[in-house]
C-alpha positions as CSV (number, residue, x, y, z in Angstrom):
1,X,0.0,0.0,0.0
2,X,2.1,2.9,-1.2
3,X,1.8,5.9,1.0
4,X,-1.7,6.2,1.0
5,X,-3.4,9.0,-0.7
6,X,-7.2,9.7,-1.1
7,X,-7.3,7.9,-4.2
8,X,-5.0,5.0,-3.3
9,X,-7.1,4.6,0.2
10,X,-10.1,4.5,-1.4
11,X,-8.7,2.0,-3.4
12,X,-6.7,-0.3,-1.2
13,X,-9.1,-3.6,-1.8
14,X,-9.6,-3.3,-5.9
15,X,-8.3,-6.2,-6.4
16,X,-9.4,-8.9,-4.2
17,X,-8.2,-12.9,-5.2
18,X,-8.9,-15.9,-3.0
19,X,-8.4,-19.9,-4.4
20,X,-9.4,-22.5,-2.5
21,X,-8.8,-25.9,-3.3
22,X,-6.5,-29.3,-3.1
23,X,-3.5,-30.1,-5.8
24,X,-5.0,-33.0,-7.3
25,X,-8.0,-29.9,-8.7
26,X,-5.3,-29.5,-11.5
27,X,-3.6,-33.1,-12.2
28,X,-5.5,-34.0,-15.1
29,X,-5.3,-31.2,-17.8
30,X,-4.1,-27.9,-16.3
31,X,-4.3,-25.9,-19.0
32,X,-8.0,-26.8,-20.4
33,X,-9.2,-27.3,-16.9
34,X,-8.3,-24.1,-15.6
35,X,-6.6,-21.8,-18.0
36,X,-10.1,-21.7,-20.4
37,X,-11.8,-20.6,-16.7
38,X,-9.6,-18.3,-16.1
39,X,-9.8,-16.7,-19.9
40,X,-12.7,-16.7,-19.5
41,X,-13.3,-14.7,-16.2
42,X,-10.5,-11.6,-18.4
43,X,-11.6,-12.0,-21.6
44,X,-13.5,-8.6,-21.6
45,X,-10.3,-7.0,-21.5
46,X,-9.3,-8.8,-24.9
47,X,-12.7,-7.7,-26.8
48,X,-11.8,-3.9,-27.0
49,X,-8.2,-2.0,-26.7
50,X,-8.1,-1.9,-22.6
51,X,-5.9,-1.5,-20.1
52,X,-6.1,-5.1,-18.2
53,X,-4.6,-7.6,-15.9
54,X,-1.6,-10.1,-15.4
55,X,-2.8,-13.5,-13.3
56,X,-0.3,-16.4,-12.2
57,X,-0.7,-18.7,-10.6
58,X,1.6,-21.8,-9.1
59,X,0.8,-25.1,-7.4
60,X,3.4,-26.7,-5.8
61,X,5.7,-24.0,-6.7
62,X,5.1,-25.0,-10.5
63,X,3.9,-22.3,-12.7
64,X,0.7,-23.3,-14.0
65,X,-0.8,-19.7,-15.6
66,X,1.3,-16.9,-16.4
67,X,-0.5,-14.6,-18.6
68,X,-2.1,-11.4,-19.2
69,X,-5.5,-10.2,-20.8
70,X,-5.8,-6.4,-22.1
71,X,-3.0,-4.3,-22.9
72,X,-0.2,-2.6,-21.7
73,X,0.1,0.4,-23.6
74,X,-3.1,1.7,-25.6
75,X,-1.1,3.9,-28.3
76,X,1.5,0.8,-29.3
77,X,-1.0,-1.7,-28.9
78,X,1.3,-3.8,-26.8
79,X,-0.5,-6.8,-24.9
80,X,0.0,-8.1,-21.3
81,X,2.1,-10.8,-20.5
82,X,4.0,-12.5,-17.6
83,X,6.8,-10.5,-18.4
84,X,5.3,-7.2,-18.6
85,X,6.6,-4.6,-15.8
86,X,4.3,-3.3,-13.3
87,X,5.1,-0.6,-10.2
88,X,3.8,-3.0,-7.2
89,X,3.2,-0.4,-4.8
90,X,3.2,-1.3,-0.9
91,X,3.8,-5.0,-1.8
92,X,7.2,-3.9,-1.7
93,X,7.4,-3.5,1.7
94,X,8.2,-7.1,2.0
95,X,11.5,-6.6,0.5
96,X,12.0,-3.6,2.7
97,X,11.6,-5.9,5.7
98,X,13.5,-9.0,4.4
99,X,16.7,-6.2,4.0
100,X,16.1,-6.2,7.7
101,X,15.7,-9.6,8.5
102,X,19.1,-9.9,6.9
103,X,20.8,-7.3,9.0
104,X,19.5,-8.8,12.3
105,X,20.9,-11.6,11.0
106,X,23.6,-10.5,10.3
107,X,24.1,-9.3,14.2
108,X,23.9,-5.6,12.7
109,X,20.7,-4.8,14.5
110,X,18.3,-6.0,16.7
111,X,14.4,-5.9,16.2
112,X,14.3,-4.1,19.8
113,X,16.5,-1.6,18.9
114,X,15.1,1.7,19.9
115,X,15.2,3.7,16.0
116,X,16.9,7.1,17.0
117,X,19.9,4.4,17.3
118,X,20.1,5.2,13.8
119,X,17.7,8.0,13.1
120,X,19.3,10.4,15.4
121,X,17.7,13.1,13.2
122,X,13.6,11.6,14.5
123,X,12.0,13.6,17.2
124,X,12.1,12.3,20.5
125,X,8.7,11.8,21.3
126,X,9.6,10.7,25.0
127,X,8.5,7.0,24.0
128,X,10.7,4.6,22.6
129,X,9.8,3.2,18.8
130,X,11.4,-0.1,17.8
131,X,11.8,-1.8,14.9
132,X,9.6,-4.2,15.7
133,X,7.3,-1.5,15.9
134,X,7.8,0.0,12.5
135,X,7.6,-3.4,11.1
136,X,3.9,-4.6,12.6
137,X,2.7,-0.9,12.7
138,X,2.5,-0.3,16.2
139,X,5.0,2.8,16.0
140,X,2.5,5.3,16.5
141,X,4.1,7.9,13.3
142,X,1.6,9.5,11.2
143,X,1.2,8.2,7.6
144,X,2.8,10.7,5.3
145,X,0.3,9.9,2.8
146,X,-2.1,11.2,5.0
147,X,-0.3,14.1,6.0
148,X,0.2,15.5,2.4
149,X,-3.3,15.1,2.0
150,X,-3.9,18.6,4.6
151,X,-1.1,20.4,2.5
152,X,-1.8,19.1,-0.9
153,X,-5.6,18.0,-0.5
154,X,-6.4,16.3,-4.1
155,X,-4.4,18.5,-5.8
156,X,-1.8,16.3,-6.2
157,X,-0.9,15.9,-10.1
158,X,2.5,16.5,-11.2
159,X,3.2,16.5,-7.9
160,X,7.2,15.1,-7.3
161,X,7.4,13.4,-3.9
162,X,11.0,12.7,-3.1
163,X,12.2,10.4,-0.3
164,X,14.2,13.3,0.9
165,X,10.2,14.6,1.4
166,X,8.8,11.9,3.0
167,X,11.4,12.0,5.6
168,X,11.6,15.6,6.3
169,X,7.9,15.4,6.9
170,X,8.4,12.4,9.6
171,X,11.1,14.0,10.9
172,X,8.7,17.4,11.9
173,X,6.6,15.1,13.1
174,X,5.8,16.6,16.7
175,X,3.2,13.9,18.4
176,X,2.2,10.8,17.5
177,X,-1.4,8.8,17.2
178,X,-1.1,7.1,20.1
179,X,1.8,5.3,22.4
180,X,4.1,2.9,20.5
181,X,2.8,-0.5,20.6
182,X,-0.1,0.0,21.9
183,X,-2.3,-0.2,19.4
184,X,-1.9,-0.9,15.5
185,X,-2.8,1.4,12.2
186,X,-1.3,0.7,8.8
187,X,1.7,3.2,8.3
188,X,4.3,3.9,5.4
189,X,6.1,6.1,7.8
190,X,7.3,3.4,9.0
191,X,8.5,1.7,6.4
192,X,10.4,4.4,4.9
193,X,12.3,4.9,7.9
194,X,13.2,1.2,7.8
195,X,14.7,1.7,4.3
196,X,16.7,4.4,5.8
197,X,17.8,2.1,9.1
198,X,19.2,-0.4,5.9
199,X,21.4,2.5,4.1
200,X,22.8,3.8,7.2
201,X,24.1,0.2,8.2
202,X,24.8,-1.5,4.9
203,X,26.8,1.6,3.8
204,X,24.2,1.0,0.2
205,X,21.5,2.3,-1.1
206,X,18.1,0.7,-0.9
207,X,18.3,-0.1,-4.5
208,X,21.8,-1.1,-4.8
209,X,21.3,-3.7,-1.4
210,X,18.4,-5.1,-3.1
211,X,19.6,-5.7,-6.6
212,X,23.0,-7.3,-4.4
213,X,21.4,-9.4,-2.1
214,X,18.0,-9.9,-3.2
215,X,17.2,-9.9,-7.2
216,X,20.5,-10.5,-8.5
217,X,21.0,-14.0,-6.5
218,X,17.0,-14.5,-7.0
219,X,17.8,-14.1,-10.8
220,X,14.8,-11.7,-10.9
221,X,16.1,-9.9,-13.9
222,X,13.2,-7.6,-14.4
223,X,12.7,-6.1,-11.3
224,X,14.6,-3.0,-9.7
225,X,13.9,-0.3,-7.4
226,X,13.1,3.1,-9.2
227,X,15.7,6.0,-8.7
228,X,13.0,8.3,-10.5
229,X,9.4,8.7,-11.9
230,X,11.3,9.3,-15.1
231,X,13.5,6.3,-15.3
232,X,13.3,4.4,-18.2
233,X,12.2,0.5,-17.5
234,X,11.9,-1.7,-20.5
235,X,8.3,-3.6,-20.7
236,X,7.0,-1.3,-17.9
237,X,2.7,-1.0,-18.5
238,X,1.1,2.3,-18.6
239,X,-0.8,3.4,-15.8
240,X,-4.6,3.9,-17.1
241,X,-7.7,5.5,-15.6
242,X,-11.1,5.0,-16.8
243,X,-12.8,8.8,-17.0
244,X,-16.3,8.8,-18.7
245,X,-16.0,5.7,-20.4
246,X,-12.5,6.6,-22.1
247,X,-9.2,5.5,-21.0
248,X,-6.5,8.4,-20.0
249,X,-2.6,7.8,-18.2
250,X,-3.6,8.1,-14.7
251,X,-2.1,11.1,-13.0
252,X,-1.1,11.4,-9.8
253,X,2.1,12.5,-7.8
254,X,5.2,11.9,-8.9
255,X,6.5,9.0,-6.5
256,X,10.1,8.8,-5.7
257,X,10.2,7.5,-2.5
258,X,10.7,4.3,-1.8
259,X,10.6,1.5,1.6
260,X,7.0,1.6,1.7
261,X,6.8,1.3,-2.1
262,X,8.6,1.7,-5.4
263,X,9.4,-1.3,-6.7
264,X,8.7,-2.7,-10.4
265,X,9.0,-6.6,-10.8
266,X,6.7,-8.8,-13.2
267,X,4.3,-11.8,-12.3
268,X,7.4,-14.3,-13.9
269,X,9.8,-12.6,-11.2
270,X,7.3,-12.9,-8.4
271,X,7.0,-16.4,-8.9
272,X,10.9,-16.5,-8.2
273,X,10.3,-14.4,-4.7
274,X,7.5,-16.5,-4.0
275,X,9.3,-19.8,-4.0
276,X,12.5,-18.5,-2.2
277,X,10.2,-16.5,1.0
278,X,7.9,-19.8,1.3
279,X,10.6,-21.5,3.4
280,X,11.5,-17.8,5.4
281,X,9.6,-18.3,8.9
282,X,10.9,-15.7,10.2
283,X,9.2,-13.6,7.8
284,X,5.7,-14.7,9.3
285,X,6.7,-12.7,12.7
286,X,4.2,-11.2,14.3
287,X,3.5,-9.0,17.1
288,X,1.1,-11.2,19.7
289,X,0.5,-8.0,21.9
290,X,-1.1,-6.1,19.5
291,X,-2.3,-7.5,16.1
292,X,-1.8,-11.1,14.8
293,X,-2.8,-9.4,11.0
294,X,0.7,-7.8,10.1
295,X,3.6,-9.7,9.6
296,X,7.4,-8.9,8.1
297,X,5.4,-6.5,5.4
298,X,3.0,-8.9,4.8
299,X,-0.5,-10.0,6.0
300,X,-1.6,-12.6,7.6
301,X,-5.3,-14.6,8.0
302,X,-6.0,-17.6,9.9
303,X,-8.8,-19.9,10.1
304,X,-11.3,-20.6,12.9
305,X,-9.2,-23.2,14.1
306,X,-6.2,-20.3,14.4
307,X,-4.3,-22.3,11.5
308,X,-2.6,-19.8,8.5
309,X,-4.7,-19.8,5.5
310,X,-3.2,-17.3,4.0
311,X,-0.3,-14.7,3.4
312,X,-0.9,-11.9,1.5
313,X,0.0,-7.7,1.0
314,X,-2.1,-5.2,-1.5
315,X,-0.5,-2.8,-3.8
316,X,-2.0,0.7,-4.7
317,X,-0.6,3.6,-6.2
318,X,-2.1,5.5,-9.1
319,X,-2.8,3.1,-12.2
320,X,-1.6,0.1,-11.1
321,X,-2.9,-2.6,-8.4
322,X,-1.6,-5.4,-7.2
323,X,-2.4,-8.4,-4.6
324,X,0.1,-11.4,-4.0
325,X,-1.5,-13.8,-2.1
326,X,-0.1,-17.7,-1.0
327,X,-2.3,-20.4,0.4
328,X,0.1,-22.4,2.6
329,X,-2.0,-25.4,3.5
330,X,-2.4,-26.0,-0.7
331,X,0.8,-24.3,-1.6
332,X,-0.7,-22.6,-4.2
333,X,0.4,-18.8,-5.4
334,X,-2.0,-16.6,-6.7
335,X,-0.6,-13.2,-8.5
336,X,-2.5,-10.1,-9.8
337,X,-1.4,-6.8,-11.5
338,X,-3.7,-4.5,-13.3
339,X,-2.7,-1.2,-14.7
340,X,-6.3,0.4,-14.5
341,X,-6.5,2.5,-11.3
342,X,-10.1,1.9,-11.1
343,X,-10.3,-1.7,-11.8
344,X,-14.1,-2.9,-10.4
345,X,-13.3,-6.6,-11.2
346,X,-13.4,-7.6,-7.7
347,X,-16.7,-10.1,-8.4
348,X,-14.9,-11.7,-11.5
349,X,-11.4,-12.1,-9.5
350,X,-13.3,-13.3,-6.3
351,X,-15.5,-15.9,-8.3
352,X,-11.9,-18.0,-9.0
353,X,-13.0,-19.0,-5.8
354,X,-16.1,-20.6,-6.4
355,X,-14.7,-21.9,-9.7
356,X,-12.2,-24.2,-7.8
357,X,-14.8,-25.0,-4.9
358,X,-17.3,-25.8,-7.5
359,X,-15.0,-28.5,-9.3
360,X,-13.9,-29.8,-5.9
361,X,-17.2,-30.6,-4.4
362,X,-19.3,-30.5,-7.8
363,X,-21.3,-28.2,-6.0
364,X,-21.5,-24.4,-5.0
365,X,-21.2,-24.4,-1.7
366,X,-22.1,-21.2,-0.1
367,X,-22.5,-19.0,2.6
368,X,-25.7,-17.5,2.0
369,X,-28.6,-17.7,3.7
370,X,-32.0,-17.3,3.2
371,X,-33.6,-14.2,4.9
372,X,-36.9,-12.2,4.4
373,X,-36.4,-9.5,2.4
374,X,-38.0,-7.0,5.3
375,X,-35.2,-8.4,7.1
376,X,-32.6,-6.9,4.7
377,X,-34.4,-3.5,4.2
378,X,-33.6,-2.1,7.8
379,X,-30.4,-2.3,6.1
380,X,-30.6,-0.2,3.1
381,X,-29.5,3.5,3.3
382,X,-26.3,5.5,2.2
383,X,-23.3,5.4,4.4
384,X,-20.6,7.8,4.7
385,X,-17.0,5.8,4.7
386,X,-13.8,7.2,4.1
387,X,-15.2,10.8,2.5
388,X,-17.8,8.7,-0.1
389,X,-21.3,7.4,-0.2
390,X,-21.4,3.6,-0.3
391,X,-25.1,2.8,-1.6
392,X,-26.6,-0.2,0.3
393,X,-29.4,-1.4,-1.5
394,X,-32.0,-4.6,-2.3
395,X,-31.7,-5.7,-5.7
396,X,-34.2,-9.0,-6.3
397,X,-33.5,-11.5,-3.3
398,X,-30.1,-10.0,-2.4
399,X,-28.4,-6.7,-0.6
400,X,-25.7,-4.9,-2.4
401,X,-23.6,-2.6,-1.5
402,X,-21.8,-0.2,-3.9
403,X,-18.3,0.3,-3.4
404,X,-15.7,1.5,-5.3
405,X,-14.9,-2.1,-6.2
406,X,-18.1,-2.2,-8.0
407,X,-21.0,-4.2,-6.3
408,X,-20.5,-7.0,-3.7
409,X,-23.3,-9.2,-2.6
410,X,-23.4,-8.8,1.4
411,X,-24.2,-12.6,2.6
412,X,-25.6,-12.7,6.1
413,X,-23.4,-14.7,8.7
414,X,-24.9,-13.3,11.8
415,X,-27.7,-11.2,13.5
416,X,-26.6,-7.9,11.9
417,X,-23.8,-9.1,10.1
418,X,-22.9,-9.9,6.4
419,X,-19.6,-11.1,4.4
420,X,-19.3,-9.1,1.5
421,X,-18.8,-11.7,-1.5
422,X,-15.5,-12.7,-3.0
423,X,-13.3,-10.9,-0.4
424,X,-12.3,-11.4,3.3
425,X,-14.1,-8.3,4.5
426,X,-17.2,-8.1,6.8
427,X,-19.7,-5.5,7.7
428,X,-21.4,-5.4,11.0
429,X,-24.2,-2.7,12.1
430,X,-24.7,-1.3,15.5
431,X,-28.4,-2.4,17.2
432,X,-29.5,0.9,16.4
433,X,-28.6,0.6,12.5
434,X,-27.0,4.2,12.8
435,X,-23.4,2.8,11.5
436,X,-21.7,-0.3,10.2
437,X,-18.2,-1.4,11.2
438,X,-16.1,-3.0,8.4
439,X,-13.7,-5.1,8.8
440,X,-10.6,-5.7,7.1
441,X,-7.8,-7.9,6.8
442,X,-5.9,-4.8,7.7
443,X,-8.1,-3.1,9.9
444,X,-11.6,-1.0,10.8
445,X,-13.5,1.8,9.4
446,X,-16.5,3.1,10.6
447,X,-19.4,4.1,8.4
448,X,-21.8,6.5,9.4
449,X,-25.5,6.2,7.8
450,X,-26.4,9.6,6.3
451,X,-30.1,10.4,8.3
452,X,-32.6,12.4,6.4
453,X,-34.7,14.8,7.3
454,X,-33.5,14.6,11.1
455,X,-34.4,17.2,13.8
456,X,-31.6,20.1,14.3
457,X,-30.2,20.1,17.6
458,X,-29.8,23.3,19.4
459,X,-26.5,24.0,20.7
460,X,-25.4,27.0,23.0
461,X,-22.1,28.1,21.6
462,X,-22.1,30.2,18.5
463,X,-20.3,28.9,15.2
464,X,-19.1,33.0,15.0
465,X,-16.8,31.5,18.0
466,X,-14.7,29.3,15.8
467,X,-14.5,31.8,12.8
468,X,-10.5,32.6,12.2
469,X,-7.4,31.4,11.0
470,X,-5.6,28.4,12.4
471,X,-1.8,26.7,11.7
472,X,-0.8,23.5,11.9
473,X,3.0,23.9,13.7
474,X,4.0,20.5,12.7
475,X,3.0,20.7,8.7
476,X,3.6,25.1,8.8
477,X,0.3,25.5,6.7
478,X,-2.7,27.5,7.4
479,X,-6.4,27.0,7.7
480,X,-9.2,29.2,7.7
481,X,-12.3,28.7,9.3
482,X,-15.4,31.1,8.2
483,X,-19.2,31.2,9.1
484,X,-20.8,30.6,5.8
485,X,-24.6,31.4,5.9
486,X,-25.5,28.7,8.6
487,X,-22.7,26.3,8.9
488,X,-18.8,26.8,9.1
489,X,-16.5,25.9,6.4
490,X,-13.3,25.5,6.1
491,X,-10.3,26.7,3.4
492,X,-6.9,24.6,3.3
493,X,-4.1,25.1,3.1
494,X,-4.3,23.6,-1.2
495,X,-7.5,26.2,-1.4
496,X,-10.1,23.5,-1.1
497,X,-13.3,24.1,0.3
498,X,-14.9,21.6,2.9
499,X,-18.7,22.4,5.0
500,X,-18.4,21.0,8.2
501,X,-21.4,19.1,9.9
502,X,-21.9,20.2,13.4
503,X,-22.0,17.0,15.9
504,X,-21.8,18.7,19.2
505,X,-20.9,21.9,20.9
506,X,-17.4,21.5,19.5
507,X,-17.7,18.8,17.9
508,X,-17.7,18.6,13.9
509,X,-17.6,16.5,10.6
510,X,-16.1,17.4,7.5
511,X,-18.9,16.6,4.5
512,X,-17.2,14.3,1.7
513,X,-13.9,15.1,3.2
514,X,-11.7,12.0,4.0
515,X,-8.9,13.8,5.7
516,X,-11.3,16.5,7.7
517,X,-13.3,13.4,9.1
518,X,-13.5,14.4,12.8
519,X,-12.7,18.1,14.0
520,X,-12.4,18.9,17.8
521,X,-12.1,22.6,19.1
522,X,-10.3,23.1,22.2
523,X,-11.0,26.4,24.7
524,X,-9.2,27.6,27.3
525,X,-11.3,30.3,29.6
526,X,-14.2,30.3,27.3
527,X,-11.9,31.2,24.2
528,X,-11.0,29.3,21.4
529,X,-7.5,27.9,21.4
530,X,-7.3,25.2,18.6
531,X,-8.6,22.4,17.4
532,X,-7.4,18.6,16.6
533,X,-8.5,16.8,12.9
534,X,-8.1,13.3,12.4
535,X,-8.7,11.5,9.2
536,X,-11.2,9.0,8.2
537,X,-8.8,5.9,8.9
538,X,-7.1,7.4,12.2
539,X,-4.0,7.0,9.8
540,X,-3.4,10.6,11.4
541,X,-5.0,11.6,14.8
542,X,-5.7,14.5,16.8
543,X,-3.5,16.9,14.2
544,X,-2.9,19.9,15.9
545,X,-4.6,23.6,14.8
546,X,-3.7,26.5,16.6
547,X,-6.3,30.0,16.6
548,X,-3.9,32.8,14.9
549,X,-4.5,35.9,17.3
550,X,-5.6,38.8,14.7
């Protein structure tokens, strides 16, 4: 998960894969049996000129598909393949963490080590961050992608974002989201200060250390860590967008930085990572304390049982998405890169699922359950998640939810609970069916139904109160906050305009605003001092605002 932006958050879970099934599913006729499946599930992408998808797949650590569907780049008309060159986004973090598996190793560092060891430069925030901690992401930091979003807001295109950036913006970091190790929120932070803990011991660069020790010995020819946006890499795909029903290159920042992301490899190369980090246990560490979810960059599930079922990392950044996912108890690899940003194929790439399941048992087995349909209506109603509507909706027998993945089938498991179809992710509603709570594989959001027509409450403090000018010490930007007719709205720092929705006395909710999800304004003898915005995902919390005297 590259440094998450808006649009790469929104998009974390695009692409979601899951296999099930035993190795003799394959023995008879691979190719026929499940190569003309699988064509079939893509061919859409072969009907038109598209941007599309690369799928692989190895049993047994024997390749059976290795392929692509749709193209790589619209104006050459050059097709997909195993070999074609994707940026994999924040599945690189994996390799960032193997570097310092290999170091520990190595006697070179510890996993206990406190960072400032060698980050002398990081604030000290008078709690001590380990490694361990920036590995499992239970450091506290504040995501940069996050933070760029209050200085930048969506007005990111063209935008270069160096490493030299990314660190200087961790490094003014004056607070963190909560005590290290206490608690655990996906952060790239961390992750680029681990690439920086690997070049100030191994004396290299990120990029030079993993073409030594990693690709070069892996003989994963195609795959190198980017010095630039601009660097030329043979067989690299376009990044594509789909805008009104036309294809465009997908614009975005300019990424340079690199630890959290910026890697370019292939599905053939993967297959080579793959087999060599299947015997690594010590890449399955985890951190029992806090979450069992993240491992050494990777992800973890388990089944009901508490067995591994699966290992797995997303990869987001603008135009490309990725998921690597293995199956340990079938040792079976599943790889897919897509260079459309907006790829909606989750139902075809979750029904691989049922296609295996179905030729296993000879019968669908499913989940679903049968429910009266004035059962499922309480349900229906817009929901506001990370700064969009998600649509929840009956359509014939089933509910469906609209997501930015296209629309899932929500299958009910439980009293006020439903698995959303094809991926790992649940949704569960409060009693009072004011809010849902989805979970992730790599964490929580809260969704918030959108009420209609709903008495105004009356509140004593005046919104005139919070009317003024406010700066952020730790980013050095400026807000302003103005009474607008009946409700206060606020000007960033990138000029963007967000109405915020009052929820108490001083108490507020940006509208449609991912990063202005939940304001708090402080007083101190009946005047306003501040106030403290944290994002949608609590990726950053309680940002600090200070009230500019006039």
């Amino acid at each position: 998960m590259k440094s998450l932006t808006f649009t790469a958050m929104k998009c974390l879970q695009i692409l979601i894969l899951f296999i099930s099934g035993s190795t003799h599913l394959f023995a008879q006729n691979p190719q026929l049996n499940l190569e003309n499946k699988i064509d079939s599930l893509f061919a859409i992408y072969n009907e038109k000129p598209s941007p599309g998808i690369a799928v692989g797949i190895m049993l047994n650590d024997k390749v059976l598909i290795s392929k692509g569907y749709g193209l790589a780049n619209l104006e050459h008309n050059i097709p997909i393949s195993g070999t074609t060159v994707f940026d994999i986004g924040s599945v690189s973090k994996q390799f960032t963490a193997y570097a310092i598996a290999q170091l520990e190793k190595e006697g070179k560092l510890s996993f206990n080590d406190d960072i400032r060891k060698y980050l002398p430069d990081l604030q000290d925030f008078g709690q001590t961050i380990t490694i361990d901690n920036l590995l499992f992401h239970t450091s506290g930091l504040r995501d940069t992608g996050s933070l760029r979003g209050y200085i930048e807001g969506r007005q990111e295109v063209g935008k270069t974002i160096t490493q030299q950036s990314q660190l200087d913006m961790i490094y003014n970091q004056r607070e963190l989201n909560f005590k290290p190790g206490t608690q655990t929120m996906y952060c790239n932070s961390g992750y680029t200060l681990l690439s920086k803990i690997v070049e100030n011991i191994s004396e290299m660069t990120l990029a030079n250390y993993l073409k030594k020790e990693v690709f070069e010995p892996l003989d994963m020819q195609s795959t190198l860590l980017a010095g630039s946006y601009a660097q030329i890499i043979p067989n690299r795909a376009e990044p594509y967008n789909e805008v009104n029903g036309k294809f465009i290159r997908a614009e975005g920042m300019l990424w340079e930085d690199y630890g959290a992301s910026g890697i370019y490899s292939t599905i053939e190369d993967l297959f080579k990572w793959q087999r060599h980090i299947h015997n690594q246990d010590y890449m399955l560490r985890v951190d029992p304390k806090n979450s069992a979810t993240f491992a050494m960059g990777l992800m973890i599930n388990r089944d009901s049982n508490g067995e591994l079922d699966e290992i797995f990392h997303f990869g987001s950044v603008p135009g490309y998405k990725t998921i690597v996912r293995y199956y340990p108890k079938i040792n079976l690899d599943v790889i897919t890169i897509s260079n459309l940003d907006n790829n909606t194929d989750a139902k075809s790439i979750g029904s691989i699922k049922n296609i295996v399941v179905y030729e296993k048992n000879n019968a669908v087995t499913s989940a679903i359950r049968e429910v009266p349909i004035e059962y499922l209506k309480q349900f229906e109603g817009t929901y506001l998640i990370m700064g969009d509507n998600a649509i929840i909706a009956i359509e014939g027998k089933n509910l469906m939810a609209q997501t930015p993945m296209g629309k899932l089938n929500l299958i009910p498991v439980g009293p006020n609970e439903f698995s959303m179809e094809g991926t790992n992710n649940k949704m569960i509603f409060n009693e009072a069916l004011t809010f849902f709570t989805l979970k992730t594989p790599g964490g929580e959001l809260k969704a918030s139904r959108v009420e209609v027509n709903k008495p105004k409450p009356q509140y004593e403090i005046s919104l005139k109160m919070f009317s003024g000018a406010y700066k952020s010490p730790e980013l050095k930007i400026l807000n302003h906050v103005e009474l607008n007719k009946n409700h206060l709205l606020i000007t960033t720092a990138s000029n963007q305009k967000i109405t915020l929705k009052r929820t108490g006395e001083n108490t507020f909710e940006g509208i449609d605003s991912y990063y202005y999800s939940k304001i708090v304004f402080e007083f101190d003898n009946g005047n306003v001092m501040d106030f403290l915005v944290s994002d949608e995902t609590g990726w950053v919390q309680n940002l600090l605002f200070e009230k500019q005297l006039d």
